[in-house]
Backbone as CSV, one residue per row, in Angstrom:
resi,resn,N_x,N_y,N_z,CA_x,CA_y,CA_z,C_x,C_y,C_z
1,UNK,351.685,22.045,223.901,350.473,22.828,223.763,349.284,21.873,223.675
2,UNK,348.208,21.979,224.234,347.429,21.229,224.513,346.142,21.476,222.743
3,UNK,345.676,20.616,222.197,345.023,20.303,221.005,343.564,20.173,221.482
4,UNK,342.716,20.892,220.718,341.229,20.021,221.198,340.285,20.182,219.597
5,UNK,339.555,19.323,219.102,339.343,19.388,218.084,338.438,20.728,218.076
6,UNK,338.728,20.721,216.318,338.177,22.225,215.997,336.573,21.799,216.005
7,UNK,335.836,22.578,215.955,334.220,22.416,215.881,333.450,24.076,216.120
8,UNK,332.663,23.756,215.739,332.324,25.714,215.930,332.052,26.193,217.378
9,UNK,331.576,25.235,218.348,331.571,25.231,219.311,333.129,25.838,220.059
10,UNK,334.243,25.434,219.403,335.807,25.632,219.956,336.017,26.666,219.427
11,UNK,335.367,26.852,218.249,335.956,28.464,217.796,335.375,29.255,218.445
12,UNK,333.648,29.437,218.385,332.709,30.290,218.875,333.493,30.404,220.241
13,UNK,333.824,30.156,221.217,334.786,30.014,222.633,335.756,30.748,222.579
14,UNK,336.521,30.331,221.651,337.887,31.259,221.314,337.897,32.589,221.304
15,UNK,336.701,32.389,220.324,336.519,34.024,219.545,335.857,34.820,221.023
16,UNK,335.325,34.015,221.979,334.616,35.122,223.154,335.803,36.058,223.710
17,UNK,337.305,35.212,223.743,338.107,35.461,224.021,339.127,37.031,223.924
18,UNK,338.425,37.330,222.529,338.864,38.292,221.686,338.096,39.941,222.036
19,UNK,338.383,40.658,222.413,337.637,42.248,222.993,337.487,42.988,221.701
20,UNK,336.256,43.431,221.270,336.070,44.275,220.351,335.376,45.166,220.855
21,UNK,335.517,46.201,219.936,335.032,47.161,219.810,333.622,47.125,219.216
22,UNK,332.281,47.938,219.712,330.945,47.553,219.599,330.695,48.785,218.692
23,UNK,330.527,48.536,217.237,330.001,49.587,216.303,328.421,49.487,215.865
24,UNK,327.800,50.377,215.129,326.582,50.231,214.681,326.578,50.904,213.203
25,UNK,327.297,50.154,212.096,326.623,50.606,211.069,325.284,50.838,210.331
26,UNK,324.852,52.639,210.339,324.268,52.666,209.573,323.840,53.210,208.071
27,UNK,322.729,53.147,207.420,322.543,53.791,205.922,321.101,54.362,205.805
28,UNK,320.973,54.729,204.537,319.778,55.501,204.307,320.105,54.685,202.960
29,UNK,318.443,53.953,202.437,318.270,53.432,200.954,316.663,53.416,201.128
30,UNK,316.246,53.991,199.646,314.902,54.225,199.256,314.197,54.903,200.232
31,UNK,314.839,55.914,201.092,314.017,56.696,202.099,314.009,56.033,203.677
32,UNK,314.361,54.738,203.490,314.384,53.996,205.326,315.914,53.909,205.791
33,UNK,315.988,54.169,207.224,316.995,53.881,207.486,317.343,52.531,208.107
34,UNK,318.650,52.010,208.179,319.239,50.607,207.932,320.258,50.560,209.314
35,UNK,320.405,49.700,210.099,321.619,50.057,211.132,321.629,48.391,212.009
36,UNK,322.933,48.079,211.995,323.274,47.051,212.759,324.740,47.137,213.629
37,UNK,324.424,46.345,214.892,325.204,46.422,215.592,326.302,45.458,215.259
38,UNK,327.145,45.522,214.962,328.524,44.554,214.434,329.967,44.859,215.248
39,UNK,330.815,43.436,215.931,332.020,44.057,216.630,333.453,43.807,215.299
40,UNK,333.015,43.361,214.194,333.806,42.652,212.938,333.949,44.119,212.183
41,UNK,334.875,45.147,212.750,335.209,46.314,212.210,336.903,46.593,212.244
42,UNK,337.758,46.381,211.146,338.844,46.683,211.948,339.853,47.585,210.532
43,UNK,340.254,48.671,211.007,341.256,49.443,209.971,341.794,48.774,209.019
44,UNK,341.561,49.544,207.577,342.688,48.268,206.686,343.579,49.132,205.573
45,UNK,343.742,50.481,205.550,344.792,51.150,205.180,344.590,52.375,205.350
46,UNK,345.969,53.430,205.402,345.642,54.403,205.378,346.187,55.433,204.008
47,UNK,346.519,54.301,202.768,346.442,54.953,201.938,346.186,54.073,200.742
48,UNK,344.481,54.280,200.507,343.461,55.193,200.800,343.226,54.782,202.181
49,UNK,342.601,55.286,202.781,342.420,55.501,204.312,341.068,55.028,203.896
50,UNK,341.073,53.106,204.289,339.877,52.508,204.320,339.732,51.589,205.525
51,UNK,338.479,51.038,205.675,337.921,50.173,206.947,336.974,49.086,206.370
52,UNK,337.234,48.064,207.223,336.126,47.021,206.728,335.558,46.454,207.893
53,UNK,334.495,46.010,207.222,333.276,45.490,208.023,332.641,44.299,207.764
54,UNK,333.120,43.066,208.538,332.009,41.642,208.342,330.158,42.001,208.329
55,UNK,329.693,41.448,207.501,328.440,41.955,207.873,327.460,40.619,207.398
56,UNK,326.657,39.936,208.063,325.791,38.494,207.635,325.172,39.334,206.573
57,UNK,325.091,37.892,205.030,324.240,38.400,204.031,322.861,38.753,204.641
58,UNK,322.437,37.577,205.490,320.893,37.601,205.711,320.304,38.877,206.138
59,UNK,321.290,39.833,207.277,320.984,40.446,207.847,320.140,41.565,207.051
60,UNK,319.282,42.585,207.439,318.326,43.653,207.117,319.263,44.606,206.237
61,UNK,320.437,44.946,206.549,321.616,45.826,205.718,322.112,45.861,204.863
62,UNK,322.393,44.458,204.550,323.126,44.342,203.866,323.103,44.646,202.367
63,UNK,321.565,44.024,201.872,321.187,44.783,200.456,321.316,46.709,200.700
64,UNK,320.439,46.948,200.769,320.649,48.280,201.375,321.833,48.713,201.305
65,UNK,323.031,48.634,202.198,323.984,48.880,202.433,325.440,48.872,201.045
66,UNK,324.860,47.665,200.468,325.815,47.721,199.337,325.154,48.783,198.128
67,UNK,323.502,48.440,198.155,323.138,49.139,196.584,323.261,50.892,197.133
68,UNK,323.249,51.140,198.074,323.249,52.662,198.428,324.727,53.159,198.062
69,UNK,325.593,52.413,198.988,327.021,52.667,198.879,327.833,53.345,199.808
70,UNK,326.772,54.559,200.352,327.162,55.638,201.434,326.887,55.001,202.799
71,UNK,327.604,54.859,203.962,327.225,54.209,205.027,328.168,55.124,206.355
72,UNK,327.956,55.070,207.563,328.482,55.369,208.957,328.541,53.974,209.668
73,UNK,329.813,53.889,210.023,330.271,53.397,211.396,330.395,54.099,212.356
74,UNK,329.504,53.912,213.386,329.398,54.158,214.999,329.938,53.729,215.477
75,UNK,331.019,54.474,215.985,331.760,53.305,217.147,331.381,53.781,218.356
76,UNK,330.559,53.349,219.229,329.541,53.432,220.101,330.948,53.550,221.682
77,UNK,330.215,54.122,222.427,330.324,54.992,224.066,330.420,53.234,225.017
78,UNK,330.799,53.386,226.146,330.720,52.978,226.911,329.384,52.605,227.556
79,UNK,328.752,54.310,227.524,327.486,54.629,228.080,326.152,53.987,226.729
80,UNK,326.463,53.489,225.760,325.631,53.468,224.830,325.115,51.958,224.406
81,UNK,325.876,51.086,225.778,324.945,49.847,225.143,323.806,49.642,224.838
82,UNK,322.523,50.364,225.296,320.837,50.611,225.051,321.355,50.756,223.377
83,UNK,321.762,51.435,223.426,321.750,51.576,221.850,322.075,50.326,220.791
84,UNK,323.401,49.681,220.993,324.187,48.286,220.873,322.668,47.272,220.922
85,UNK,322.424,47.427,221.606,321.184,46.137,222.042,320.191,46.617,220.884
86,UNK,319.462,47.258,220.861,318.552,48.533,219.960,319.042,47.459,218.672
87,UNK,320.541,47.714,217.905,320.088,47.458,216.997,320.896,46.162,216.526
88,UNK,320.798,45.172,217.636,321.251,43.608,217.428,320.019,42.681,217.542
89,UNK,318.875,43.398,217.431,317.909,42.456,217.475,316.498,42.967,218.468
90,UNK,316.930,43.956,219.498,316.166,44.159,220.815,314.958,44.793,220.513
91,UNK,315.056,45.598,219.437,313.857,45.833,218.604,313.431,45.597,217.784
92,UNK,312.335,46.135,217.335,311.925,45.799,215.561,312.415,46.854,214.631
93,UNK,313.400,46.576,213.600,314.268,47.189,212.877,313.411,48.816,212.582
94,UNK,312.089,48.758,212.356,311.607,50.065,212.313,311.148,50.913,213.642
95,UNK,312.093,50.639,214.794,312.092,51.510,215.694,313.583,51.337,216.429
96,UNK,314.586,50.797,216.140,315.999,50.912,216.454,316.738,52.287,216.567
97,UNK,315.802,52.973,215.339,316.599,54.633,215.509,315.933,55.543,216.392
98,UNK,315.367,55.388,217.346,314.404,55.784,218.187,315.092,55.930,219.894
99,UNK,316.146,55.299,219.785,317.350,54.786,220.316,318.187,55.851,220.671
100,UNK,318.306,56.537,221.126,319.622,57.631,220.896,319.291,58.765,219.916
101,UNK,320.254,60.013,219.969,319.666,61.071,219.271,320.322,60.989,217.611
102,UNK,319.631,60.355,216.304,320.547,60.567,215.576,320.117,61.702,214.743
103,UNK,320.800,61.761,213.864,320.916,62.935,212.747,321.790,62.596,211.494
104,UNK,321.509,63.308,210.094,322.130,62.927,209.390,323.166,63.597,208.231
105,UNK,323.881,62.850,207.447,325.094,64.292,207.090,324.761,63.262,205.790
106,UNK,324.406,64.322,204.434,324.447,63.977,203.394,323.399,62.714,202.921
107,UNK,322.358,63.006,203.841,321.246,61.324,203.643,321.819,60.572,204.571
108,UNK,322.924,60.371,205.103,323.390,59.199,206.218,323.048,59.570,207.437
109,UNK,322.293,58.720,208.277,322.346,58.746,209.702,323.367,57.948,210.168
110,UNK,323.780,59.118,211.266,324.700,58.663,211.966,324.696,59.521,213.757
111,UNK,324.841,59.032,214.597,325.047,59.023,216.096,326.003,60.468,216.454
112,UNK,325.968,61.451,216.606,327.005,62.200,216.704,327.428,62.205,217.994
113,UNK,326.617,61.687,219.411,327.648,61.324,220.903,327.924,60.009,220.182
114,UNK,328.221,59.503,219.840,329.651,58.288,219.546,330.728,58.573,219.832
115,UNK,331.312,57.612,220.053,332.952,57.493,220.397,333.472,58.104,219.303
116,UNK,332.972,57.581,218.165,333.799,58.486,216.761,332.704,57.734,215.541
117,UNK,332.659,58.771,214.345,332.253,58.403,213.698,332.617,58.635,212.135
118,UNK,332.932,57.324,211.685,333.675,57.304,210.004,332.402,56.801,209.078
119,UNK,332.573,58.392,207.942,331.399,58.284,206.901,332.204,57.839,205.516
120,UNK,331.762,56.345,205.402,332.347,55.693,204.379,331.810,55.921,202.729
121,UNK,332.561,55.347,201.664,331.833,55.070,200.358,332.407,53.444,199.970
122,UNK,331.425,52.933,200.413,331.930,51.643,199.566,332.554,50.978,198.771
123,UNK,333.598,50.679,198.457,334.573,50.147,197.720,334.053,49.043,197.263
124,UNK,334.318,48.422,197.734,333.752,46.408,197.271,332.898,45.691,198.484
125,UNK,332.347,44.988,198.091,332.272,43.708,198.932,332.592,42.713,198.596
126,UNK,333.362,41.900,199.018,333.642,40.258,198.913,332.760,39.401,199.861
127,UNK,332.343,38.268,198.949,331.547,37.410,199.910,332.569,36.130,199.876
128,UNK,331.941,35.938,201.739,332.928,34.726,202.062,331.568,34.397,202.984
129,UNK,331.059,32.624,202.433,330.702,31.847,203.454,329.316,32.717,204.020
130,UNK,328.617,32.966,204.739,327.661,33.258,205.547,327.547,35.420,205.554
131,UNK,329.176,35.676,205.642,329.019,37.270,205.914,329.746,37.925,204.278
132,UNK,329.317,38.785,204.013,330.022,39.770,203.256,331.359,40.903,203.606
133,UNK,332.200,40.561,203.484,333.349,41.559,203.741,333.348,42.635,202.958
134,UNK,332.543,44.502,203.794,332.326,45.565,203.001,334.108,46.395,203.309
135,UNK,334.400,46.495,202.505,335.447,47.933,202.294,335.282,48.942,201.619
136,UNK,334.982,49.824,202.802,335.045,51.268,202.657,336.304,52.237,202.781
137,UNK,336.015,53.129,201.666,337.044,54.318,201.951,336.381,55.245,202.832
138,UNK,337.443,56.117,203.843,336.694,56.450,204.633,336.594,58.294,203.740
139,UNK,335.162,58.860,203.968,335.877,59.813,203.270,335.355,61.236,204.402
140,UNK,335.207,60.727,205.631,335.105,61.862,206.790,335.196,61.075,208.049
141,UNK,335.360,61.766,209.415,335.648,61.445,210.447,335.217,62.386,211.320
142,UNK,334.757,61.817,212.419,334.136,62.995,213.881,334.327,61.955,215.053
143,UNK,335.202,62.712,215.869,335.747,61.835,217.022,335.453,62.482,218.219
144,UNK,334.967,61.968,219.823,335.354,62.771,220.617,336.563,62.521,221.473
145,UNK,336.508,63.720,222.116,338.199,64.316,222.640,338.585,62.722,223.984
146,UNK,337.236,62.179,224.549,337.659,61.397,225.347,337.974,60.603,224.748
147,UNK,338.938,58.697,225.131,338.693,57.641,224.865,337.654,56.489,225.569
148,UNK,336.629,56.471,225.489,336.012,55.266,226.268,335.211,54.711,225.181
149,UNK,335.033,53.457,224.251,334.489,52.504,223.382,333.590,51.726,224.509
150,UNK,332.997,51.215,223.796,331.840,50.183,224.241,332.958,48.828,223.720
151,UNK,333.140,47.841,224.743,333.813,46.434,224.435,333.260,45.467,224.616
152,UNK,333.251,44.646,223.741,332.368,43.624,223.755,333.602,42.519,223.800
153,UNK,333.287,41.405,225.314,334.370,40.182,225.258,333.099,38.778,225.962
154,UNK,333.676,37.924,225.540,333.021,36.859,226.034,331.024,36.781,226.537
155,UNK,330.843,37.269,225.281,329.501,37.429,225.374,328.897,38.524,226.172
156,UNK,329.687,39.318,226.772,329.322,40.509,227.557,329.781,41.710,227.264
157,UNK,329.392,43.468,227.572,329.977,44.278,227.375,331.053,44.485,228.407
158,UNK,332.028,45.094,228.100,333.369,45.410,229.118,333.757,46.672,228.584
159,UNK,334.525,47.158,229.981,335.005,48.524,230.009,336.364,48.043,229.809
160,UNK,337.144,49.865,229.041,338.699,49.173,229.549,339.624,50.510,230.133
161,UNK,340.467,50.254,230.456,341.151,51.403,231.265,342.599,51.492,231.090
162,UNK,343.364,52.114,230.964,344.920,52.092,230.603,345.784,51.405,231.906
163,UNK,346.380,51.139,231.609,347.368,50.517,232.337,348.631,50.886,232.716
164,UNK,348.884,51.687,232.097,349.894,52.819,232.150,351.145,52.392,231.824
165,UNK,351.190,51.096,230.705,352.535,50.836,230.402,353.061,51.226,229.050
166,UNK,354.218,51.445,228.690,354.702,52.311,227.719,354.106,51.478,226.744
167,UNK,353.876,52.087,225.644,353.427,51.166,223.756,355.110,50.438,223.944
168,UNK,354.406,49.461,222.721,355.188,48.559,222.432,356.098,49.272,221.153
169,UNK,357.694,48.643,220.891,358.138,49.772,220.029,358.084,49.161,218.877
């Protein structure tokens, strides 16, 4: 197996390697709403039936996001990168929701054409290094009937399509 030293440069590479899924968590704290585009989302039990989310301290959310507690993951469309872009930077955080049609359930905005959408309550955060690791319980869900996610690989968005081979057993 071929070795090449580690450096962030070799990881950052690696990691392009890896296909995620393109979410947009957002919140409602002190009356503004809060929303970032993050692909660091991945299931972590289903009993309690929770999810976690890498999220940079620095970022605009993150206070917000923990002192509120209540938050949505978007897991964003195929068709919805405008949106993805919207709120990774492409605007100025007080016009990101301007973006798509949202609406909100219980003070939370959240995207209802999304791929699916899980309305969390915050469990913990652990901080590691640069991002905060949030775990949420999930305590609702709204999915639609199709499958198509927004994928994010090697610095670009990607589609994906079945292949038609049996699951693995």
């Amino acid at each position: 197996m071929l070795s090449q030293d580690l450096s962030t440069e070799h990881f950052r590479q690696s990691m392009r390697r890896v296909a995620s899924t393109v979410c947009v968590i957002s919140c409602r704290h002190d009356g503004r709403r809060y929303g970032i585009t993050v692909t660091s989302v991945t299931p972590l039990s289903f009993a309690p039936i929770s999810i976690l989310a890498c999220v940079n301290r620095n970022s605009s959310i993150n206070m917000p996001l923990k002192e509120e507690g209540h938050y949505c993951i978007n897991v964003l469309r195929a068709s919805q990168a405008d949106i993805s872009n919207s709120f990774s930077g492409g605007r100025p955080a007080e016009t990101r929701f301007d973006i798509g049609e949202w609406t909100e359930k219980e003070g939370v905005p959240y995207l209802p054409s999304a791929q699916a959408n899980l309305f969390c309550e915050m469990d913990r955060a652990i901080s590691y290094a640069t991002h905060d690791i949030i775990i949420g319980r999930v305590e609702g869900v709204a999915f639609a009937s199709d499958v198509d996610p927004l994928i994010y690989q090697n610095g670009a968005y990607a589609l994906t399509s079945p292949m038609g081979l049996q699951k693995a057993g």
